[in-house]
KEKE-3310 file (N, C-alpha, C; in steps of 0.2 Angstrom, whole numbers, plus 5000, padded with zeros to 4 digits):
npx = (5004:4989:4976:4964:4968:4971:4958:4950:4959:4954:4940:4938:4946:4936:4928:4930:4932:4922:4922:4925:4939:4946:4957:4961:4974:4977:4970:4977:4989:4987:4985:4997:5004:4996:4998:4998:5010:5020:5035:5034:5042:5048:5049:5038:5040:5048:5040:5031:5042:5044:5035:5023:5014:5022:5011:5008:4997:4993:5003:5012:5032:5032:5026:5031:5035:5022:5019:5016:5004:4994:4995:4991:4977:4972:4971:4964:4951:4947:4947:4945:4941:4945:4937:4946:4956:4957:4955:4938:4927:4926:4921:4926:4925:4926:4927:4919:4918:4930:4933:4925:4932:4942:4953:4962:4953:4953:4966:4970:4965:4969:4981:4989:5007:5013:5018:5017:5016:5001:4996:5001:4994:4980:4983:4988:4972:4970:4972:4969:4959:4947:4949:4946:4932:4927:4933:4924:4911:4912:4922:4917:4906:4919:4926:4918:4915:4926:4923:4923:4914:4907:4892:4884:4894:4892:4881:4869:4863:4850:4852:4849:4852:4864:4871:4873:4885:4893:4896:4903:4900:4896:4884:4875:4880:4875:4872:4880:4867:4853:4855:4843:4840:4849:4850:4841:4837:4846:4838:4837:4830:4821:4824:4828:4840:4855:4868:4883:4892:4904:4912:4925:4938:4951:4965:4972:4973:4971:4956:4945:4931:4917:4901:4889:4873:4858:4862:4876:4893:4904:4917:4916:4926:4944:4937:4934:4924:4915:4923:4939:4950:4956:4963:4960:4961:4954:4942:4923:4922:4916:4905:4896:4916:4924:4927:4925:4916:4904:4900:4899:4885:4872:4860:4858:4867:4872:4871:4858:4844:4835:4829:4820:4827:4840:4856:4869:4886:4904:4918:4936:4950:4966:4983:4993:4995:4988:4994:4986:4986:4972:4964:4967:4959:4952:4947:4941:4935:4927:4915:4922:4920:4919:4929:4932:4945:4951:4950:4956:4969:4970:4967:4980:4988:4984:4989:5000:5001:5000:4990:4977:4959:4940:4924:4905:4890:4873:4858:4840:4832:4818:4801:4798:4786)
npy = (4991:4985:4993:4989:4982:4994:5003:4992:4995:5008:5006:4999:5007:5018:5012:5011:5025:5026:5023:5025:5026:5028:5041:5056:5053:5041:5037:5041:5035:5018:5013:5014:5005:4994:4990:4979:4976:4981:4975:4967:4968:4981:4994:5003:5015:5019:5019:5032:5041:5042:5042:5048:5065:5080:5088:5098:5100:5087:5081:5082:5078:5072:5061:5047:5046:5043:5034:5016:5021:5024:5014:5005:5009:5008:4993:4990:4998:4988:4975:4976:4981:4979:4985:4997:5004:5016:5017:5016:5000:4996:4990:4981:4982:4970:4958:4949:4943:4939:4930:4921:4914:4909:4915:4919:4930:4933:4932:4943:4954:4951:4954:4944:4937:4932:4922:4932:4949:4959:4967:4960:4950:4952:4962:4947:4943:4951:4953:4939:4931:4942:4952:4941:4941:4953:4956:4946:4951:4965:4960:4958:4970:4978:4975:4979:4992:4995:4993:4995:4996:4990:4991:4977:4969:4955:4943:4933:4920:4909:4893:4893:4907:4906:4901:4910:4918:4907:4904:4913:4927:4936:4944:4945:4950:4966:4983:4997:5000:5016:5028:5027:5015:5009:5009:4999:4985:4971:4955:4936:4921:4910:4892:4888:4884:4890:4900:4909:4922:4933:4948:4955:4964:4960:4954:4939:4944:4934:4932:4932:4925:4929:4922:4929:4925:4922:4906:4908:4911:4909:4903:4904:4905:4903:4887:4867:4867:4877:4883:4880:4886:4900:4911:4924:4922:4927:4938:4936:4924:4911:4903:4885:4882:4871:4856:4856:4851:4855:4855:4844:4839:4850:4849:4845:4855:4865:4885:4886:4894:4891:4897:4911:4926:4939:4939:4940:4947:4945:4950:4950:4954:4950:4958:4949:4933:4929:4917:4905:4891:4888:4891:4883:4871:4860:4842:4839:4850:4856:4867:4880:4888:4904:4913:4921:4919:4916:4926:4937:4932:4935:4949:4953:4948:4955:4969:4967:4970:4980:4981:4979:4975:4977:4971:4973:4967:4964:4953:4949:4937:4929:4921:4916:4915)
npz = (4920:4913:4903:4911:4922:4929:4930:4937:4948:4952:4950:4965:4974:4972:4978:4993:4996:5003:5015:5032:5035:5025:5016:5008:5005:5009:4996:4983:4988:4989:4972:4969:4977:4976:4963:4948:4943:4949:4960:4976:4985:4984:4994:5006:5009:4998:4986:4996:4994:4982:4971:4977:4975:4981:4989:4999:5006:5010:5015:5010:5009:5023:5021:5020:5037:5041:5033:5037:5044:5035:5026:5035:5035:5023:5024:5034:5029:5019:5026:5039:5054:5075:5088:5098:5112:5107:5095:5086:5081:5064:5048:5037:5019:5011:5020:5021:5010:5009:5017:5014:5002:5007:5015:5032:5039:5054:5056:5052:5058:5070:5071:5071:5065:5051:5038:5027:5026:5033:5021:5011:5009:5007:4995:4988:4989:4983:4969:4963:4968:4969:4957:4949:4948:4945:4933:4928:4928:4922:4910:4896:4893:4894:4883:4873:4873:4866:4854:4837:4826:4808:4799:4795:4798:4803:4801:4796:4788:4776:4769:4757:4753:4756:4746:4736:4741:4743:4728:4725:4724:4732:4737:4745:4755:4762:4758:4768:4780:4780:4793:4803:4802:4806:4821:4824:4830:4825:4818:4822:4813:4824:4827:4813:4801:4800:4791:4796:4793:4789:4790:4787:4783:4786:4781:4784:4799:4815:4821:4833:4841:4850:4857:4868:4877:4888:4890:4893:4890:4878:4866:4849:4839:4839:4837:4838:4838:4825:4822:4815:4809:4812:4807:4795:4779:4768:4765:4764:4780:4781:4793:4798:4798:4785:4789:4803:4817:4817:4802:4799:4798:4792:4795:4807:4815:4810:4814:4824:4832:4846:4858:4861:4863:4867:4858:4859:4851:4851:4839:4839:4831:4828:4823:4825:4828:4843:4855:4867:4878:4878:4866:4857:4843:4853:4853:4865:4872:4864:4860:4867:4884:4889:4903:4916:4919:4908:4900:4908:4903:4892:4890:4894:4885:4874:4879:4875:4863:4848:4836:4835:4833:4842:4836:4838:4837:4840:4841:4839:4841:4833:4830:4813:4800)
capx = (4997:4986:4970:4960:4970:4972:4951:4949:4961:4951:4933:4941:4948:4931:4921:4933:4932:4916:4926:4931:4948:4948:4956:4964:4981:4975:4967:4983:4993:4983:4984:5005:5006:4994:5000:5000:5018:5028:5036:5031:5049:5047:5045:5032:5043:5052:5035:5028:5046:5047:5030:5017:5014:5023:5009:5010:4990:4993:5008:5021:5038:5030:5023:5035:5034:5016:5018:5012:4995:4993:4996:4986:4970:4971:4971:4958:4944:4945:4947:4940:4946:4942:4939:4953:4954:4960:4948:4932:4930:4926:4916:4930:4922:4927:4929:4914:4922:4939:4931:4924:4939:4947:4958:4963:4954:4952:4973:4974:4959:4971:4986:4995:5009:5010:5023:5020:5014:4993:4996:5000:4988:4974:4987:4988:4967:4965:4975:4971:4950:4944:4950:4944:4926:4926:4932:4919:4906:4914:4924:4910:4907:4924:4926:4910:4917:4932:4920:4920:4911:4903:4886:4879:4900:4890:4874:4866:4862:4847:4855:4849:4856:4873:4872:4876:4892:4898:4900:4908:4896:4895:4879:4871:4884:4872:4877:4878:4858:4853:4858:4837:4838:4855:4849:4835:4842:4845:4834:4839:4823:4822:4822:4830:4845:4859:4876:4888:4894:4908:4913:4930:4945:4957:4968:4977:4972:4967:4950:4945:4923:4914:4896:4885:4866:4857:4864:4882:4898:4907:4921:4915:4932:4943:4934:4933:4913:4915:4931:4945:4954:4954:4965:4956:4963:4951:4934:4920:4922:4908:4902:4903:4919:4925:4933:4922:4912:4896:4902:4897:4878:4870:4855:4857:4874:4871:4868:4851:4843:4828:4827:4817:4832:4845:4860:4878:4892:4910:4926:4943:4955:4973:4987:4999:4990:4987:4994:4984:4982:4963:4963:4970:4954:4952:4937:4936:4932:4921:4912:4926:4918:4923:4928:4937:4954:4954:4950:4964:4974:4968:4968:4988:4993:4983:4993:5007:5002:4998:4986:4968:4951:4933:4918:4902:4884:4867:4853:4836:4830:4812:4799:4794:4780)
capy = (4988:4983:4996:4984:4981:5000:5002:4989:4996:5015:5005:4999:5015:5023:5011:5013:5032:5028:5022:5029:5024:5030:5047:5056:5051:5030:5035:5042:5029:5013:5009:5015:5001:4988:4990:4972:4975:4986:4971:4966:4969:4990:4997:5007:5023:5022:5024:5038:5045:5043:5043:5051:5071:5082:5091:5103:5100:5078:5078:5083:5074:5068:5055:5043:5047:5042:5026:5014:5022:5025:5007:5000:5011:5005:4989:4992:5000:4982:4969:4980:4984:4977:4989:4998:5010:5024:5017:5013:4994:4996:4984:4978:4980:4964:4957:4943:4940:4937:4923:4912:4915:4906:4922:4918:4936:4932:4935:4949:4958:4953:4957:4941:4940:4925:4921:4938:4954:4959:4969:4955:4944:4958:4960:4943:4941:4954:4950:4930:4930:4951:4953:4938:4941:4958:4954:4942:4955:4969:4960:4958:4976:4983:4974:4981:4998:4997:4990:5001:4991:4993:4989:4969:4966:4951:4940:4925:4919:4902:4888:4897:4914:4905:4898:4915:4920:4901:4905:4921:4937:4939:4950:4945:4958:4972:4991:4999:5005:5020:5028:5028:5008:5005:5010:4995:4979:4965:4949:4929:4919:4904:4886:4889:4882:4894:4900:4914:4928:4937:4949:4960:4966:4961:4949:4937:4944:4929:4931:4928:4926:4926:4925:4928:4924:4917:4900:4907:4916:4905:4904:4901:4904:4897:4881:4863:4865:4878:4888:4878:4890:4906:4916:4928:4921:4929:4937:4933:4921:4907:4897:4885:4881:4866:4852:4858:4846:4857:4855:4835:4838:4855:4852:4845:4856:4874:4887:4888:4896:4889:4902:4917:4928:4941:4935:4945:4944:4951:4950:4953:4955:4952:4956:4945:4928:4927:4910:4901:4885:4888:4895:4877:4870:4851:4840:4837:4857:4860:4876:4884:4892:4909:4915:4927:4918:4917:4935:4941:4930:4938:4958:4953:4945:4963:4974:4968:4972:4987:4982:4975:4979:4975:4971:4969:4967:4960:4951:4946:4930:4932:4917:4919:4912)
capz = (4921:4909:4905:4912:4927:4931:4931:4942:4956:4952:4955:4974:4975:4972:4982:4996:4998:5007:5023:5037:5037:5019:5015:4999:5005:5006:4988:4980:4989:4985:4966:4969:4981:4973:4957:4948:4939:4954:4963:4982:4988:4983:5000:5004:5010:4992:4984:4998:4991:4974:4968:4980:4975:4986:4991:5007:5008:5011:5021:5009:5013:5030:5019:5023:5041:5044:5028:5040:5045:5026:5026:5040:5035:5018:5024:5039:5024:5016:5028:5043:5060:5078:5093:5103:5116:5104:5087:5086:5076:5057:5046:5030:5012:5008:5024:5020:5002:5010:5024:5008:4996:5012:5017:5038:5040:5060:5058:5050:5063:5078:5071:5070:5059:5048:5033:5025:5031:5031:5016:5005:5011:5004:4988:4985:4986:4979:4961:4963:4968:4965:4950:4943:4949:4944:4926:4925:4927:4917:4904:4889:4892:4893:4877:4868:4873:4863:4849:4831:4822:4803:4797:4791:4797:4804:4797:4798:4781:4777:4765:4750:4751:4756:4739:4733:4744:4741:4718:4726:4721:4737:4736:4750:4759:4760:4759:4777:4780:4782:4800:4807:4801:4811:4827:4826:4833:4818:4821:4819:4812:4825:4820:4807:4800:4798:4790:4800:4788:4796:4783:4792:4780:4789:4778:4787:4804:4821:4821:4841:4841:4856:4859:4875:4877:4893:4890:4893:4885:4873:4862:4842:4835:4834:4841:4833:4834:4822:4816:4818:4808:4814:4802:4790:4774:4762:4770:4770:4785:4784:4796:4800:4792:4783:4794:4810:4818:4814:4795:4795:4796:4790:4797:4811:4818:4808:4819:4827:4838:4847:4862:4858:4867:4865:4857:4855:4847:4851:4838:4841:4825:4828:4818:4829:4833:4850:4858:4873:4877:4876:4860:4850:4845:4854:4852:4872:4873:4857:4860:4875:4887:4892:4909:4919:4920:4901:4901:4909:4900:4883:4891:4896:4879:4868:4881:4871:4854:4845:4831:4835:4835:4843:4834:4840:4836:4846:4836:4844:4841:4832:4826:4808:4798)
cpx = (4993:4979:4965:4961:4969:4963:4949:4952:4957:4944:4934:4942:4943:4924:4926:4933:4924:4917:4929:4937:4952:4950:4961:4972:4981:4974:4974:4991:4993:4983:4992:5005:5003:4994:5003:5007:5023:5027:5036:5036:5051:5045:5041:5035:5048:5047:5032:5036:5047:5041:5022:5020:5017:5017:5006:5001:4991:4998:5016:5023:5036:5024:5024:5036:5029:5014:5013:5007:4992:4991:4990:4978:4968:4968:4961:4951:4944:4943:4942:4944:4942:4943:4945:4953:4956:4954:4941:4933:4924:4922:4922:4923:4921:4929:4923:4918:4927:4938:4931:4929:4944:4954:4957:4962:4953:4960:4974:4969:4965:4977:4990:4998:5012:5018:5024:5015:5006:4993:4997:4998:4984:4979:4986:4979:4966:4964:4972:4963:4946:4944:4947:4937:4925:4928:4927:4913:4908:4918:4920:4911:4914:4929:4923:4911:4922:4929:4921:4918:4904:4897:4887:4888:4898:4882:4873:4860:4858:4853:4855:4852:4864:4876:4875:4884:4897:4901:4904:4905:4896:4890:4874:4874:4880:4875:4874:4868:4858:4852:4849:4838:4845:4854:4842:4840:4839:4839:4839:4831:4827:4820:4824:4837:4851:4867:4878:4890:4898:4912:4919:4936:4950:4963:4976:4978:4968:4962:4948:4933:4920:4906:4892:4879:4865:4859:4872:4886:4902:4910:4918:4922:4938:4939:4934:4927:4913:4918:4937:4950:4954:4958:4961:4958:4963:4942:4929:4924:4916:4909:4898:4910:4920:4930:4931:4918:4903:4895:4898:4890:4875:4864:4854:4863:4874:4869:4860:4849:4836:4824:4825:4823:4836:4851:4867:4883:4899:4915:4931:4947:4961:4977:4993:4994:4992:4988:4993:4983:4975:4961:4966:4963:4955:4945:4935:4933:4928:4921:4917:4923:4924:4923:4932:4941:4955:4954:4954:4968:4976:4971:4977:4992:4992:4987:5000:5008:4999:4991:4982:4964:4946:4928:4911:4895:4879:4861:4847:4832:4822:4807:4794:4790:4783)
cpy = (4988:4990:4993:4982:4987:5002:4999:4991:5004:5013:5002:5003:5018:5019:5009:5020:5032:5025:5026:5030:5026:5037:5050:5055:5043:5033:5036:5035:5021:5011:5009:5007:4995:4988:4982:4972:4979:4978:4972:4969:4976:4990:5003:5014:5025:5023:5031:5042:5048:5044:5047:5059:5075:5089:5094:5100:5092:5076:5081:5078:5071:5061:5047:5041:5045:5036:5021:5015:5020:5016:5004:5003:5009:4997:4986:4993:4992:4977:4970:4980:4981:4984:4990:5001:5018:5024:5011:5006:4998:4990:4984:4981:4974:4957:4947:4938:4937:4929:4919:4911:4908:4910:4921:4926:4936:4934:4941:4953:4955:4953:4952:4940:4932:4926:4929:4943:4957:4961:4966:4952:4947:4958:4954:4941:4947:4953:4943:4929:4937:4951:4949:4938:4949:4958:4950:4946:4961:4968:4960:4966:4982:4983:4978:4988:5000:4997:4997:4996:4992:4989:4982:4967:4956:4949:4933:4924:4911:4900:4892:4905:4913:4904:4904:4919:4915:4902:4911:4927:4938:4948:4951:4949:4964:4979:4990:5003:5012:5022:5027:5018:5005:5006:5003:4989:4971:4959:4941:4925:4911:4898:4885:4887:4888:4895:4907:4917:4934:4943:4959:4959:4966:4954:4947:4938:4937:4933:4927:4932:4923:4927:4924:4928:4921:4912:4901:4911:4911:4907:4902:4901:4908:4890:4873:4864:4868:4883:4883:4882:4899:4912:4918:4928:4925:4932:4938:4928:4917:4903:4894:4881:4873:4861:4852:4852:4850:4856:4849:4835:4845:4854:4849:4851:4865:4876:4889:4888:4895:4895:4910:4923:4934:4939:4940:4943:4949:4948:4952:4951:4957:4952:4949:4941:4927:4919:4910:4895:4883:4891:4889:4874:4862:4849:4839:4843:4860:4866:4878:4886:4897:4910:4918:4926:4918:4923:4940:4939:4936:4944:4956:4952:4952:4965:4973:4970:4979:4987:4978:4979:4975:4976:4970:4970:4961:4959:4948:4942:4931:4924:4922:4913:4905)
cpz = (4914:4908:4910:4922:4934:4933:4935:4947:4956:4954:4963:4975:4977:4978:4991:5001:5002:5015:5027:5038:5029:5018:5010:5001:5004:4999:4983:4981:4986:4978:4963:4971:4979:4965:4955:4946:4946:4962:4971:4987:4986:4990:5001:5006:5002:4987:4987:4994:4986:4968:4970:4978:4981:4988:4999:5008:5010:5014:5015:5010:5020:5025:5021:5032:5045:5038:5032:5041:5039:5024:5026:5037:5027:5018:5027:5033:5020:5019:5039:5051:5067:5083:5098:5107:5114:5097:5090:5082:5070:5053:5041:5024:5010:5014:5021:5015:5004:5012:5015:5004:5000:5018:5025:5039:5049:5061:5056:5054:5066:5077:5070:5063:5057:5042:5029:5029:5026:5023:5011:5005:5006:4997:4986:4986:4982:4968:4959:4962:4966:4962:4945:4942:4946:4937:4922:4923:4923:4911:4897:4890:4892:4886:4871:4868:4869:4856:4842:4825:4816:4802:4794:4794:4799:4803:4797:4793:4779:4771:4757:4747:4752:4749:4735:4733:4743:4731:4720:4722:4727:4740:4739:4755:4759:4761:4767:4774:4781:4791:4805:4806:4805:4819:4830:4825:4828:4822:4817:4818:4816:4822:4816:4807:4798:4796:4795:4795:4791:4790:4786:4786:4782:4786:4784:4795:4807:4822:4829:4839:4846:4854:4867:4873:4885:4894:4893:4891:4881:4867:4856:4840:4839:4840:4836:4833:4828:4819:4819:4815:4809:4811:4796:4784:4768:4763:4764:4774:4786:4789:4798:4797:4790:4789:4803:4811:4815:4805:4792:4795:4797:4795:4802:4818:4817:4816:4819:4832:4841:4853:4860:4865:4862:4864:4854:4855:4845:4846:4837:4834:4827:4823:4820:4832:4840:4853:4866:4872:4874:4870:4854:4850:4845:4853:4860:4875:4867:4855:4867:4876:4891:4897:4911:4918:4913:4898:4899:4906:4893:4885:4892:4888:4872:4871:4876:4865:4852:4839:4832:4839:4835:4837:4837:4837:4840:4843:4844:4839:4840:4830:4819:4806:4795)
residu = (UNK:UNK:UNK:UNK:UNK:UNK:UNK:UNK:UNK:UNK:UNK:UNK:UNK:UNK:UNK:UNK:UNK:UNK:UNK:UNK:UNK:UNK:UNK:UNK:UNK:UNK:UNK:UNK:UNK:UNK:UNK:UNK:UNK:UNK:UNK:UNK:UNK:UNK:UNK:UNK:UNK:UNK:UNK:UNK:UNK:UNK:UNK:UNK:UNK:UNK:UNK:UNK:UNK:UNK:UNK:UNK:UNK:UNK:UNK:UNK:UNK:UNK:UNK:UNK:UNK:UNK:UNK:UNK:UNK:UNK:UNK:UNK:UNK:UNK:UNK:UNK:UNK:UNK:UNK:UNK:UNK:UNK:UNK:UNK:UNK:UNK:UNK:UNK:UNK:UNK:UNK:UNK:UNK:UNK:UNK:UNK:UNK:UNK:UNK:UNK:UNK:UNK:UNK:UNK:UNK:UNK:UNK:UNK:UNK:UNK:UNK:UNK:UNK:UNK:UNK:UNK:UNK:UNK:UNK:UNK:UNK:UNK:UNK:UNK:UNK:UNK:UNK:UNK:UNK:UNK:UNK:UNK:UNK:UNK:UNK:UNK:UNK:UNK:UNK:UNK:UNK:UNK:UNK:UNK:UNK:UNK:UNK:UNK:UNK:UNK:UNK:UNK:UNK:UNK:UNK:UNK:UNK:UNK:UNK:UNK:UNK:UNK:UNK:UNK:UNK:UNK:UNK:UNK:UNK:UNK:UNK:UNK:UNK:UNK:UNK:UNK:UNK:UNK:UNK:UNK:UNK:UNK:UNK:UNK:UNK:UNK:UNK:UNK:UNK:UNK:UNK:UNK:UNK:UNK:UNK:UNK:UNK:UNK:UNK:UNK:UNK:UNK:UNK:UNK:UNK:UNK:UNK:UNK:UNK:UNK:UNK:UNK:UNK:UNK:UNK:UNK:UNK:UNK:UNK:UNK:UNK:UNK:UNK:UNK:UNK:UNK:UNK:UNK:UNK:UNK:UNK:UNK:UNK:UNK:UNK:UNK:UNK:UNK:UNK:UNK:UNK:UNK:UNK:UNK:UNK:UNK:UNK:UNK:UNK:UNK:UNK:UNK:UNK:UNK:UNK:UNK:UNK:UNK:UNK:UNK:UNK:UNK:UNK:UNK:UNK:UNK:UNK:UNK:UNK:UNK:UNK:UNK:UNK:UNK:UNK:UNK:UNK:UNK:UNK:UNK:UNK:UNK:UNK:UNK:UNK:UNK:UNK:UNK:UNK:UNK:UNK:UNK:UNK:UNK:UNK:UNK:UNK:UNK:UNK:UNK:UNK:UNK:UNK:UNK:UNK:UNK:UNK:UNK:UNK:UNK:UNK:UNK:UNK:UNK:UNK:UNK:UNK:UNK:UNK:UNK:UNK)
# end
């Protein structure tokens, strides 16, 4: 699994543990069993055998033995349980989520048994609709965490001081600040016409730039609106660059920001370009918008590389005189 993947079945896990039905034998079992890479056709007595802790306090080797409970109460703390004459009924965690998703949870309450058995039903929402909602809300920051990101690596420069980085003195690059001046959160002057200054030593690394603001999360680079080349040639990295749709009128197209608002900005430097569809830049998606399913895409494609690193930084949107 992916880090990404493994953290998401550890916050289930932990918002789980608040169930009756839930107890440290379910927790130990559960991210074995729902593991997105250990295929569906592993039976669940070859994991209690081969990978559950032999310990005398959780059943030991009787783990196998009482698998099924393990199972059903797994199942029972998510989608939730009807009354019996042995159990009381349970409420699901996600029993609500499951109904709108579309999930036939009135079968898996009365037990009928359908093309596959309850646990992949729950398996397959949990990988297909969970996860993608639960990236939506924790990807930006599980990104921003990895983040190690140097002083001014990013700036937002009028017409006139690009003038200086376009002859190449590149002097509008400022030293890092002193550390009491780096704790105070940069500004973008609104109204204003602006260049992008992306200034990352990574020669010859994909260059992936997102930004968020209340308007959205959005792909800058690569995009036609305004990198359509997203290899790191020779840094700086202006934008926006040549051959971009924003490129054909400065003053109407540069970045500006009219919303007095917080505005961030995450980039990702790979050594090994990253191929998705949504990353070739076309004119009927301009500026791509980011979302969970491209997310996971991304988290799947870095798990396979060894060399890339987060940037980030967050400006706030000021009027000046």
């Amino acid at each position: 699994m992916t880090p990404e993947q493994k953290k998401f079945l550890d916050d289930i896990a932990a918002e789980m543990k608040t169930q009756p039905a839930f107890n440290d034998r379910e927790s130990l079992f559960f991210p074995l069993r729902f593991d997105k890479n250990r295929p569906i056709a592993v039976q669940h007595k070859e994991i209690a055998e081969n990978l559950m802790p032999k310990d005398p306090l959780l059943g030991g080797v009787n783990y196998v033995s009482s698998i099924g409970t393990t199972v059903q109460n797994i199942v029972s703390a998510m989608v939730g349980r009807l009354e019996t004459e042995h159990k009381k009924a349970i409420s699901g965690l996600y029993e609500a989520e499951m109904r709108t998703d579309g999930v036939d949870v009135d079968s898996l309450l009365n037990g009928k048994k359908g093309e596959k058995g309850t646990w992949e039903v729950v398996y397959d929402w949990l990988w297909h609709h969970k996860y993608l909602r639960w990236l939506d809300k924790n990807g930006w920051q599980i990104l921003q965490e990895k983040a190690k990101s140097p002083p001014n690596w990013l700036q937002f420069l009028t017409k006139e001081e690009m003038a200086s980085v376009q002859r190449g003195t590149r002097a509008v690059i400022l030293p890092p600040p002193p550390p009491a001046v780096q704790k105070i959160t940069p500004t973008i002057p609104a109204e204003k016409s602006l260049w992008m200054v992306i200034d990352l030593e990574f020669d010859n690394f994909q260059l992936l730039l997102l930004n968020r603001s209340q308007d959205g999360e959005f792909l800058l680079c690569p995009s036609s609106a305004y990198a359509p080349h997203p290899i790191i040639e020779k840094p700086p990295i202006l934008l926006p660059q040549k051959d971009s749709w924003a490129d054909q009128d400065e003053s109407k197209t540069n970045f500006k920001f009219g919303k007095l608002v917080k505005e961030e900005f995450l980039a990702i430097a790979v050594e090994k370009p990253v191929s998705l569809p949504w990353l070739i830049p076309r004119e009927e998606e301009a500026l791509p918008e980011w979302n969970a399913e491209r997310l996971k895409e991304l988290f799947e494609q870095l798990a396979k590389q060894d060399n890339w690193q987060v940037f980030y930084q967050s400006f706030e949107v000021v009027k000046t005189a």
